[in-house]
mmCIF file of the N, C-alpha and C atoms, coordinates in Angstrom:
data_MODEL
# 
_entry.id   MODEL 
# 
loop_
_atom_site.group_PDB 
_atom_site.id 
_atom_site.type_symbol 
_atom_site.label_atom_id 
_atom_site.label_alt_id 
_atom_site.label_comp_id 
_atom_site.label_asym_id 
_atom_site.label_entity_id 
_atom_site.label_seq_id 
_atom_site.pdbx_PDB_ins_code 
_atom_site.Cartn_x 
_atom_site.Cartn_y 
_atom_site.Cartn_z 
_atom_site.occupancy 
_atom_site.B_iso_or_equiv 
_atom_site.pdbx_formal_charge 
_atom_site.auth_seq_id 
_atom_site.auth_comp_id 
_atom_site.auth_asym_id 
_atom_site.auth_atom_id 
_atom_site.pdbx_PDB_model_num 
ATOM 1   N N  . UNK A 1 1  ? 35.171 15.571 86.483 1.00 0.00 ? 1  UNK A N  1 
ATOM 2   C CA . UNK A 1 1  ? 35.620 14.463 85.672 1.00 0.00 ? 1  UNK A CA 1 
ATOM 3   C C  . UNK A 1 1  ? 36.149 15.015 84.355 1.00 0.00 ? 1  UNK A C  1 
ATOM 4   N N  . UNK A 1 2  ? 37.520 14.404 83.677 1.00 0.00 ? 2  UNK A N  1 
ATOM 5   C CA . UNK A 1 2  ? 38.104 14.881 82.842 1.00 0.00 ? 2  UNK A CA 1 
ATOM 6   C C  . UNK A 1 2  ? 37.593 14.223 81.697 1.00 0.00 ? 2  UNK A C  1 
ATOM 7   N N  . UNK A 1 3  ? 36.758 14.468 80.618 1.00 0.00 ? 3  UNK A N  1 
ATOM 8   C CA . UNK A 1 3  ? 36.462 14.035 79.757 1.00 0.00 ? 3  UNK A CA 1 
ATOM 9   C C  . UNK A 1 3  ? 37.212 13.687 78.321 1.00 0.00 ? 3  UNK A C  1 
ATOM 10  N N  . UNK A 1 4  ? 38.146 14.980 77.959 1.00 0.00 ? 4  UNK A N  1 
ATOM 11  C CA . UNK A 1 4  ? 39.081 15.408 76.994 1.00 0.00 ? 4  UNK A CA 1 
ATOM 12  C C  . UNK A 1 4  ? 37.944 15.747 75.636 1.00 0.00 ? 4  UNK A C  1 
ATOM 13  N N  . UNK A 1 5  ? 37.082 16.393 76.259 1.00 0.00 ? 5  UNK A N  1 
ATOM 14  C CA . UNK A 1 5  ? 35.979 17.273 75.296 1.00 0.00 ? 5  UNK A CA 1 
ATOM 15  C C  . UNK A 1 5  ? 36.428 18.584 74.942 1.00 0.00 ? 5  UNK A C  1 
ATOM 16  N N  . UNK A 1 6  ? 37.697 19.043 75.384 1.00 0.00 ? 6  UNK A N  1 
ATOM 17  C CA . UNK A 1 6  ? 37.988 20.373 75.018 1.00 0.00 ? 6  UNK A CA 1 
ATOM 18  C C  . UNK A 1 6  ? 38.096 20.587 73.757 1.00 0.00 ? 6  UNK A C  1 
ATOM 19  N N  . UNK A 1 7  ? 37.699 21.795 73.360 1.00 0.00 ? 7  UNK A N  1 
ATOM 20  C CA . UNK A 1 7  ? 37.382 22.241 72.141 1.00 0.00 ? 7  UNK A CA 1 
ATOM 21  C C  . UNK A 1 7  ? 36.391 21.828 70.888 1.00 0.00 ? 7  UNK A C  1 
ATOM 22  N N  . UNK A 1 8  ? 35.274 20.731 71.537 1.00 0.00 ? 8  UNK A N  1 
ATOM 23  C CA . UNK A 1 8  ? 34.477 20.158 70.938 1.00 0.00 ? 8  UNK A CA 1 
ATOM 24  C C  . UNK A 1 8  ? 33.206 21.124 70.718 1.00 0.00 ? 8  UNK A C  1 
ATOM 25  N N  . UNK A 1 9  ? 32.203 20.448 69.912 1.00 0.00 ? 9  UNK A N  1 
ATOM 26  C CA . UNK A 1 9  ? 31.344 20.886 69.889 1.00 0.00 ? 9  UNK A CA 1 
ATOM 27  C C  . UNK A 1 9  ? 30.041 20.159 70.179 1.00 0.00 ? 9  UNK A C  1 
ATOM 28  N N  . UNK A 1 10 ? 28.809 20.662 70.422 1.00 0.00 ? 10 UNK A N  1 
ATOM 29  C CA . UNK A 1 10 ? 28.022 19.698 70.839 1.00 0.00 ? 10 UNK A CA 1 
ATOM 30  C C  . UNK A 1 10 ? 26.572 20.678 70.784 1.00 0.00 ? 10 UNK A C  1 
ATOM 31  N N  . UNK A 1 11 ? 25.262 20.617 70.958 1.00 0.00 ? 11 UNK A N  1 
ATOM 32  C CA . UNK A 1 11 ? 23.922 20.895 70.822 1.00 0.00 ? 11 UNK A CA 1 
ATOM 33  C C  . UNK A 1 11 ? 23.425 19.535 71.694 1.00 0.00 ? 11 UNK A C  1 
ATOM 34  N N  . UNK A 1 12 ? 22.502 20.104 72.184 1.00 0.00 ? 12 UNK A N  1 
ATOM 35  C CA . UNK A 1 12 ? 22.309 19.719 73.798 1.00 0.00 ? 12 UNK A CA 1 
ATOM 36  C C  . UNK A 1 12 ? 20.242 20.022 73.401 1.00 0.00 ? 12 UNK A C  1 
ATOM 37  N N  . UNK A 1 13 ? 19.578 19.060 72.890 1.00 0.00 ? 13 UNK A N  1 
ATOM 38  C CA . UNK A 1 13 ? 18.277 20.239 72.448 1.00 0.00 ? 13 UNK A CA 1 
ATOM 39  C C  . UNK A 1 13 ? 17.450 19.783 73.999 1.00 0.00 ? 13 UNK A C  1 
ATOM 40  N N  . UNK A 1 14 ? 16.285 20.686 73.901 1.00 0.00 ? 14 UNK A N  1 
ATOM 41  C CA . UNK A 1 14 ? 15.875 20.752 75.315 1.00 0.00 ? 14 UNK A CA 1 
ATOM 42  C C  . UNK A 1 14 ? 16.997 21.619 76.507 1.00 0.00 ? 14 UNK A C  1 
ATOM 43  N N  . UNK A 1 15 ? 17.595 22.095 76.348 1.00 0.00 ? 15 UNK A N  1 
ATOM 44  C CA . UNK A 1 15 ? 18.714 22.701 77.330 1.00 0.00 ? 15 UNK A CA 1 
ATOM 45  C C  . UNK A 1 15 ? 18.608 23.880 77.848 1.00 0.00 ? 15 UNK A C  1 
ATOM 46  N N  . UNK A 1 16 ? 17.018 24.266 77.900 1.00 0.00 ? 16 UNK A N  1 
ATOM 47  C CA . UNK A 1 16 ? 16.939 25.439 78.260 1.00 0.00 ? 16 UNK A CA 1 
ATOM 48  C C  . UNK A 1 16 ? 16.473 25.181 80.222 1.00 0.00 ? 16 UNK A C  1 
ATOM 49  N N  . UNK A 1 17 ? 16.132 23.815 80.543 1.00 0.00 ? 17 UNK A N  1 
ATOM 50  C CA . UNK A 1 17 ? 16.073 24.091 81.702 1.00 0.00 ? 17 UNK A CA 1 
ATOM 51  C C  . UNK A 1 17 ? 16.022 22.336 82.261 1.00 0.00 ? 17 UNK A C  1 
ATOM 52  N N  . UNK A 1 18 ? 16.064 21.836 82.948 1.00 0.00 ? 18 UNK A N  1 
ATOM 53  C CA . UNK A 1 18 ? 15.604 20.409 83.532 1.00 0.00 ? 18 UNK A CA 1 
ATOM 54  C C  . UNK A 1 18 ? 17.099 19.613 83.521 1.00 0.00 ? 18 UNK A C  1 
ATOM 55  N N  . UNK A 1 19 ? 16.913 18.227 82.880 1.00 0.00 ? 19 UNK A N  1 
ATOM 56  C CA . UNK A 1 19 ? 17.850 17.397 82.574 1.00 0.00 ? 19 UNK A CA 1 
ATOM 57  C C  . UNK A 1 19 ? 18.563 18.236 81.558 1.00 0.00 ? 19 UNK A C  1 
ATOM 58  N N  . UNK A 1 20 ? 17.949 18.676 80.663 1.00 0.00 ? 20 UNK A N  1 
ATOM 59  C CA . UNK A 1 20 ? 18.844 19.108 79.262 1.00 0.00 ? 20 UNK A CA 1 
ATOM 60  C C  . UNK A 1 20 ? 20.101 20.193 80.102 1.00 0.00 ? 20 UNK A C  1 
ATOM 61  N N  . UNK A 1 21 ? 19.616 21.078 80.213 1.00 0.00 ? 21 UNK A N  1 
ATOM 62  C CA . UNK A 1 21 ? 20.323 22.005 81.238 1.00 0.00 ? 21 UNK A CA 1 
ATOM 63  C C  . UNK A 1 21 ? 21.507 21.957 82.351 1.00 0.00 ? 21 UNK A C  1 
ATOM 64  N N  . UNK A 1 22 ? 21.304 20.455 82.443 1.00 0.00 ? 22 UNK A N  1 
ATOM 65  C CA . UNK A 1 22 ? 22.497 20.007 83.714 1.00 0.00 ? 22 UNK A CA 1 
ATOM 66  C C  . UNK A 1 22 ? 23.312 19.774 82.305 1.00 0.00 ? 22 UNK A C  1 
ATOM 67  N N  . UNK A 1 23 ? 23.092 18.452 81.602 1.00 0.00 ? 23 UNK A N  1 
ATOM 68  C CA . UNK A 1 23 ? 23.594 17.664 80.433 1.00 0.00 ? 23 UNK A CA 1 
ATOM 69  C C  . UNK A 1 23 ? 25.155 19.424 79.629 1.00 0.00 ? 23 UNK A C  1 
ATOM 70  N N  . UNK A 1 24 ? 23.926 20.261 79.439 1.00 0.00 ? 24 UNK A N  1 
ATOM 71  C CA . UNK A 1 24 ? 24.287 21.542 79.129 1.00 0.00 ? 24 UNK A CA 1 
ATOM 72  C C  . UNK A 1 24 ? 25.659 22.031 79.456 1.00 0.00 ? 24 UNK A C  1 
ATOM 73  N N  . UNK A 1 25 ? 25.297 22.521 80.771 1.00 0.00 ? 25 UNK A N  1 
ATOM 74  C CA . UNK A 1 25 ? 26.432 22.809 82.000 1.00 0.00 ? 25 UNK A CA 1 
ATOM 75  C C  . UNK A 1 25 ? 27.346 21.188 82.028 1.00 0.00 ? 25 UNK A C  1 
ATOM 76  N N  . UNK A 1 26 ? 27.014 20.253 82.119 1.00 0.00 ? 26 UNK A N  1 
ATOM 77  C CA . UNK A 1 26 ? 28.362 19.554 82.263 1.00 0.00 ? 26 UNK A CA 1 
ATOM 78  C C  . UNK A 1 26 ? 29.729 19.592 81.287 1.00 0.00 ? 26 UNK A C  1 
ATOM 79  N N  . UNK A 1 27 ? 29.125 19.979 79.827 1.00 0.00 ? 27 UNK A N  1 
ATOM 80  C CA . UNK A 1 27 ? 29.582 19.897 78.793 1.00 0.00 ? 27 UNK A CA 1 
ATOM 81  C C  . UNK A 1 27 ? 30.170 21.004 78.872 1.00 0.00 ? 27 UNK A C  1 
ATOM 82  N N  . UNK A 1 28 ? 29.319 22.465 79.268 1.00 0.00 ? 28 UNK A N  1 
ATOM 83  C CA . UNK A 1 28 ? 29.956 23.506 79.434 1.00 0.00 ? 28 UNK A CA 1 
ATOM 84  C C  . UNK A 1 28 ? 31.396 23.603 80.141 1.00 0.00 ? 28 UNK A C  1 
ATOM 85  N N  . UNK A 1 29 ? 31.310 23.065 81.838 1.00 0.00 ? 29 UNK A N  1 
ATOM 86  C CA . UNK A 1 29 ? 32.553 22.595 81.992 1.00 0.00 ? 29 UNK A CA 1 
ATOM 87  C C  . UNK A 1 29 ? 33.353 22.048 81.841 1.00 0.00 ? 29 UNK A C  1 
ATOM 88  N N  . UNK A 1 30 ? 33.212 20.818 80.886 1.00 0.00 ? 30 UNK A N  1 
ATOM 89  C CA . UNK A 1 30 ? 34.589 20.481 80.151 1.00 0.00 ? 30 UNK A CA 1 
ATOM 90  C C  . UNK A 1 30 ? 35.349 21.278 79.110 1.00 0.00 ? 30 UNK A C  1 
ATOM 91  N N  . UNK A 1 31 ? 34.687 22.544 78.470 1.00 0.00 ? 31 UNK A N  1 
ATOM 92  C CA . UNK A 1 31 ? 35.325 23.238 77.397 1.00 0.00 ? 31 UNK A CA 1 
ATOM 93  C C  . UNK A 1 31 ? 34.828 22.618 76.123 1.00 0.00 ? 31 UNK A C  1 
ATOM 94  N N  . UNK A 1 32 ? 33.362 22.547 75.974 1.00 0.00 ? 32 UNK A N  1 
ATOM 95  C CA . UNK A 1 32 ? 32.582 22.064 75.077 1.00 0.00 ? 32 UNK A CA 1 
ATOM 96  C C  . UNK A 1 32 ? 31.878 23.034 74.670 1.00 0.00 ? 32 UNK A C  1 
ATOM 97  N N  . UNK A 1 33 ? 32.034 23.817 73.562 1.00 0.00 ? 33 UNK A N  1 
ATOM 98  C CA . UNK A 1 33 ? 30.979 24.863 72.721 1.00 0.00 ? 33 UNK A CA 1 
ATOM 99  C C  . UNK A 1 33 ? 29.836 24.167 72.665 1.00 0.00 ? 33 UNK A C  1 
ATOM 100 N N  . UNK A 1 34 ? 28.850 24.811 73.382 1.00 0.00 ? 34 UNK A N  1 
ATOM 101 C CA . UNK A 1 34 ? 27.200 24.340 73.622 1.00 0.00 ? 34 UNK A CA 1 
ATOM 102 C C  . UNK A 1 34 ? 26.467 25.269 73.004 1.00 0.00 ? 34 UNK A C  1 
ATOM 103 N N  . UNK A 1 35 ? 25.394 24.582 72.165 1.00 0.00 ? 35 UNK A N  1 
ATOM 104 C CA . UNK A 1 35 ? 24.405 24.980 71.241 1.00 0.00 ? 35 UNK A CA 1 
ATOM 105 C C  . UNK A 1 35 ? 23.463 24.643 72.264 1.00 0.00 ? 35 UNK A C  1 
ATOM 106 N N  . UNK A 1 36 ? 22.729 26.104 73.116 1.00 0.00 ? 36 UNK A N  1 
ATOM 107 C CA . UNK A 1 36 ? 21.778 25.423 73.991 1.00 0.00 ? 36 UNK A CA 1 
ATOM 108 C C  . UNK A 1 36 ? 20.285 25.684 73.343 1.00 0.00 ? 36 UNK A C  1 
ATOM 109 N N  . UNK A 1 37 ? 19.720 24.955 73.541 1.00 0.00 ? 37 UNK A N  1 
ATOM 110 C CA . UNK A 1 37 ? 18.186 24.702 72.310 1.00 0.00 ? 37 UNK A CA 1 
ATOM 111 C C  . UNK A 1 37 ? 16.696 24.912 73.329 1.00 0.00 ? 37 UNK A C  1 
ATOM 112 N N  . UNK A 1 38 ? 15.932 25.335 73.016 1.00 0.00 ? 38 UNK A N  1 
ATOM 113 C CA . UNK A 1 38 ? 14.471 25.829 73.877 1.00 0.00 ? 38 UNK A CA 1 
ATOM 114 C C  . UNK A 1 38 ? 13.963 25.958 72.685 1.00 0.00 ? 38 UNK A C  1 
ATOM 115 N N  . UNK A 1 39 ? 12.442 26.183 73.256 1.00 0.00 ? 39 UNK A N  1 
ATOM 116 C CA . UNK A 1 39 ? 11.526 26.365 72.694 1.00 0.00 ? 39 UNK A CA 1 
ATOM 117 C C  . UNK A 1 39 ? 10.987 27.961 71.875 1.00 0.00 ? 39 UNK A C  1 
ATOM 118 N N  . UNK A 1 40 ? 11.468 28.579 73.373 1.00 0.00 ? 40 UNK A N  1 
ATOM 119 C CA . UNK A 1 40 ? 12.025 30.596 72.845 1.00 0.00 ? 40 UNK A CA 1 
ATOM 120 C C  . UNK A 1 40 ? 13.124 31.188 72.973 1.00 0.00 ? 40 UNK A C  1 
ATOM 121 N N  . UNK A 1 41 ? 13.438 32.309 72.500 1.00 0.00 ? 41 UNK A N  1 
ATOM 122 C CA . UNK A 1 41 ? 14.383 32.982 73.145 1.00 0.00 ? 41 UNK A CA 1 
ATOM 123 C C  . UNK A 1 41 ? 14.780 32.853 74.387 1.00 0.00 ? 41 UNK A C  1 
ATOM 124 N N  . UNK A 1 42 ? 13.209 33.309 75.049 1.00 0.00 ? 42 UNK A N  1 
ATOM 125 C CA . UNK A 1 42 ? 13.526 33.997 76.529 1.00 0.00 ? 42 UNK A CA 1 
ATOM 126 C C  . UNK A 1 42 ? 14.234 32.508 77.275 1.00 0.00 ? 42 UNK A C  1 
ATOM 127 N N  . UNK A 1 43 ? 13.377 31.416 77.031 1.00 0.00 ? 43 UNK A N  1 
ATOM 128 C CA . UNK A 1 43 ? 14.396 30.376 77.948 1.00 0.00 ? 43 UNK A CA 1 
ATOM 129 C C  . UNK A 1 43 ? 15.377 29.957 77.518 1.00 0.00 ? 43 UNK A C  1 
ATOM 130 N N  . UNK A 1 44 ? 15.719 30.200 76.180 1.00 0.00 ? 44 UNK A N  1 
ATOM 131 C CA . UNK A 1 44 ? 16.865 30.360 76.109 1.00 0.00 ? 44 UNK A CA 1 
ATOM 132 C C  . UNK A 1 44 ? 17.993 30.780 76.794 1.00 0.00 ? 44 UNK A C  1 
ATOM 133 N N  . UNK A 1 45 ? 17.844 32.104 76.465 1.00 0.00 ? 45 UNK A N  1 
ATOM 134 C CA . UNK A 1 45 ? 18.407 33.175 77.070 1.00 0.00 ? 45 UNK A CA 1 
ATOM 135 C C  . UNK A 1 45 ? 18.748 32.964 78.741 1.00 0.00 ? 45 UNK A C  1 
ATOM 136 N N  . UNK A 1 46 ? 17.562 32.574 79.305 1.00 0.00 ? 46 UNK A N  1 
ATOM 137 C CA . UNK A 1 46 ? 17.980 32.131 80.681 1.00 0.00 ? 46 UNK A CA 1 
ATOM 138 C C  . UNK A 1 46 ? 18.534 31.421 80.978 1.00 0.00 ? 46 UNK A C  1 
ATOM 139 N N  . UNK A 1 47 ? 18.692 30.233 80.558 1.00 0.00 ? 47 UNK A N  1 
ATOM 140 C CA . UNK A 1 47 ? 19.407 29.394 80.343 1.00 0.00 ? 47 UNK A CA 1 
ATOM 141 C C  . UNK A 1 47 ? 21.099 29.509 80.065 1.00 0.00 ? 47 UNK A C  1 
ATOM 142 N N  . UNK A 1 48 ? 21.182 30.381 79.271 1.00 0.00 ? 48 UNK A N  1 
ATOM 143 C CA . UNK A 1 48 ? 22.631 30.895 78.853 1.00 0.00 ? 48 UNK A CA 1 
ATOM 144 C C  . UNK A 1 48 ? 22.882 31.412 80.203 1.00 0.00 ? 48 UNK A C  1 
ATOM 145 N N  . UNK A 1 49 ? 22.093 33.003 80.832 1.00 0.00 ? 49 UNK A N  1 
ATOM 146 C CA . UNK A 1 49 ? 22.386 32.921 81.782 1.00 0.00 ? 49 UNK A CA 1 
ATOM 147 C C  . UNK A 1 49 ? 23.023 32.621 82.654 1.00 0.00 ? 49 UNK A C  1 
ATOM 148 N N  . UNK A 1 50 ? 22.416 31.396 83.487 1.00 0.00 ? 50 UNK A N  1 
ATOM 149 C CA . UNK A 1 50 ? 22.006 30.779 84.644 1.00 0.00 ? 50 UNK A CA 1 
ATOM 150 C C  . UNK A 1 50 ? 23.445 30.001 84.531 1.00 0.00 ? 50 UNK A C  1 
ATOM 151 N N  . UNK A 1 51 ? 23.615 29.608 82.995 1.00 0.00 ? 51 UNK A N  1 
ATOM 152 C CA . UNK A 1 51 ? 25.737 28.770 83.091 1.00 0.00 ? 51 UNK A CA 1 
ATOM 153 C C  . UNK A 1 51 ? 26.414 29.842 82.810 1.00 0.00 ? 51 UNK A C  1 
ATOM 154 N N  . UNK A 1 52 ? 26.077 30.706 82.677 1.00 0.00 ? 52 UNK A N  1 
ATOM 155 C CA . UNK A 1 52 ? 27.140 32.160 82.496 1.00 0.00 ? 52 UNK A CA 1 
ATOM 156 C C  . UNK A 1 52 ? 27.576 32.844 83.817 1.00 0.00 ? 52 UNK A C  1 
ATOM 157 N N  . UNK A 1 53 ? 26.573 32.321 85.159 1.00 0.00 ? 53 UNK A N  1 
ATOM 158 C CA . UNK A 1 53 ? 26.658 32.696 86.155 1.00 0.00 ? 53 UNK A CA 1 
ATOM 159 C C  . UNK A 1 53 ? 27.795 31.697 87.011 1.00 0.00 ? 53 UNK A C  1 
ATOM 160 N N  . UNK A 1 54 ? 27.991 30.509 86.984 1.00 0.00 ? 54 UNK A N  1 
ATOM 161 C CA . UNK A 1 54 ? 29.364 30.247 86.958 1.00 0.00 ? 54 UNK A CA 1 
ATOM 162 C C  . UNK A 1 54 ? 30.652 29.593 86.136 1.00 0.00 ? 54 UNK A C  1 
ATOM 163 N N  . UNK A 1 55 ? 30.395 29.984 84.725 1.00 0.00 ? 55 UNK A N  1 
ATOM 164 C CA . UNK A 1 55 ? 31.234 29.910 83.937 1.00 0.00 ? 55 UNK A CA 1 
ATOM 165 C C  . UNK A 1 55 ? 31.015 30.687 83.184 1.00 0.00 ? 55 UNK A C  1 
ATOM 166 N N  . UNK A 1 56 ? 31.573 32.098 83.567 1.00 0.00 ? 56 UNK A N  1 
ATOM 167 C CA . UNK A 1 56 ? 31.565 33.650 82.434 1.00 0.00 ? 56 UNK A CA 1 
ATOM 168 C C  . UNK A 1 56 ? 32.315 32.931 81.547 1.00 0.00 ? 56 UNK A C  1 
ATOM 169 N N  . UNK A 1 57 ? 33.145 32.465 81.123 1.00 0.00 ? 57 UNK A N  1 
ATOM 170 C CA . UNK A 1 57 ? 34.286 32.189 79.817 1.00 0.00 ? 57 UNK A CA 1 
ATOM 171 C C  . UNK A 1 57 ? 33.047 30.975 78.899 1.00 0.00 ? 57 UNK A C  1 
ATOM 172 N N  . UNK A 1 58 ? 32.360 30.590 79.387 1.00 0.00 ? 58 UNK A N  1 
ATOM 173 C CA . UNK A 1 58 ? 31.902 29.242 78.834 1.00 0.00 ? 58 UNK A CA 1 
ATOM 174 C C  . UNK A 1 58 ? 31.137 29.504 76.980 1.00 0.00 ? 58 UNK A C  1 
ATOM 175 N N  . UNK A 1 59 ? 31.526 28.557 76.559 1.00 0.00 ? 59 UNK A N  1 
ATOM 176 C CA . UNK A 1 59 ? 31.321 28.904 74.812 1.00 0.00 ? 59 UNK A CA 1 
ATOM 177 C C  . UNK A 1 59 ? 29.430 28.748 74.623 1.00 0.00 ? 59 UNK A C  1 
ATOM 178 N N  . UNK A 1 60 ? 28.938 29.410 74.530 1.00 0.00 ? 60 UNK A N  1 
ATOM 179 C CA . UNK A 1 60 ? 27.277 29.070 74.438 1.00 0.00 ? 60 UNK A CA 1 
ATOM 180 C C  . UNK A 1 60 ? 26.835 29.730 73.580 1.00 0.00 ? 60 UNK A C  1 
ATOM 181 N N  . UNK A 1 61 ? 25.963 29.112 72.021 1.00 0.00 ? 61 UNK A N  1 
ATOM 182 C CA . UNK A 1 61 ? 25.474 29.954 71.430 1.00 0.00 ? 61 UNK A CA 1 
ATOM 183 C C  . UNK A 1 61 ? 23.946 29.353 71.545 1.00 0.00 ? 61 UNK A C  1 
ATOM 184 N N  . UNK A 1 62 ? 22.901 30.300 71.359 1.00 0.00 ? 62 UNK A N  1 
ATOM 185 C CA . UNK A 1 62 ? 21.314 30.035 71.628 1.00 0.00 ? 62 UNK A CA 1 
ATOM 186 C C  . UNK A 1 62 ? 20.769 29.909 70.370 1.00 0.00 ? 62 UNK A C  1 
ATOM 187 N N  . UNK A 1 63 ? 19.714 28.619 70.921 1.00 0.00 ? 63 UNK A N  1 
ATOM 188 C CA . UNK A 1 63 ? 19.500 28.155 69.219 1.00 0.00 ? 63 UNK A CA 1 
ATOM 189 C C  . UNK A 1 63 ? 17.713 28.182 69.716 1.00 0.00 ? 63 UNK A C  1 
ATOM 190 N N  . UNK A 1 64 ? 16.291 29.142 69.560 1.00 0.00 ? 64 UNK A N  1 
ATOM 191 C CA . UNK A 1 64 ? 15.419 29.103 69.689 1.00 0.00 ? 64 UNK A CA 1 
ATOM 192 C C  . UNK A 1 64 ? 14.773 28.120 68.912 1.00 0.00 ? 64 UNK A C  1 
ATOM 193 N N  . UNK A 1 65 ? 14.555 26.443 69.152 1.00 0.00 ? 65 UNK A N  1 
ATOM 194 C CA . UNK A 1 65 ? 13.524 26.264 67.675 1.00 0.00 ? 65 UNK A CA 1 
ATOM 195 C C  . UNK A 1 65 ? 12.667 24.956 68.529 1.00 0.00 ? 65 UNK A C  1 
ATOM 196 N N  . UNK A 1 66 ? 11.989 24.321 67.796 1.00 0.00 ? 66 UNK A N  1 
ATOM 197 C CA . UNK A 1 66 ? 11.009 23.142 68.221 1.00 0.00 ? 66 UNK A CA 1 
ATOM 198 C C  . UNK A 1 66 ? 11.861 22.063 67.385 1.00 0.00 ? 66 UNK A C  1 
ATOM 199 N N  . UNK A 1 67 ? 12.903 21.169 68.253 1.00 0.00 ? 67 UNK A N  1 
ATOM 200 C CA . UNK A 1 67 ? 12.718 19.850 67.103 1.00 0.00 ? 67 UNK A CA 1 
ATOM 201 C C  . UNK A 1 67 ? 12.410 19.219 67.230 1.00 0.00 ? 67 UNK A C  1 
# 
């Protein structure tokens, strides 16, 4: 679905795995710079991952915090 989110930005908190995580990746595929948010690094990090695994180009920066 074509949203016309390209080049947006967005933070997604909870996005290190579940609902947040799809929410994440959908955004990812429209060409939405995603601030993906967890609790640590590490799920973070996996998280980045896991949408890096089919969208290498996808904009993701990791944001470790509790909000």
């Amino acid at each position: 679905m074509e949203l016309n989110l390209q080049g947006q930005k967005a933070i997604v908190t909870a996005s290190s795995g579940g609902i947040g995580l799809a929410i994440a990746t959908a955004f990812a595929t429209e060409g939405v710079e995603v601030i993906i948010n967890g609790r640590s690094k590490d799920s973070v990090n996996n998280a980045i991952a896991k949408i890096k695994e089919d969208l290498p180009d996808a904009k993701l920066l990791p944001l470790a915090a509790d909000l």
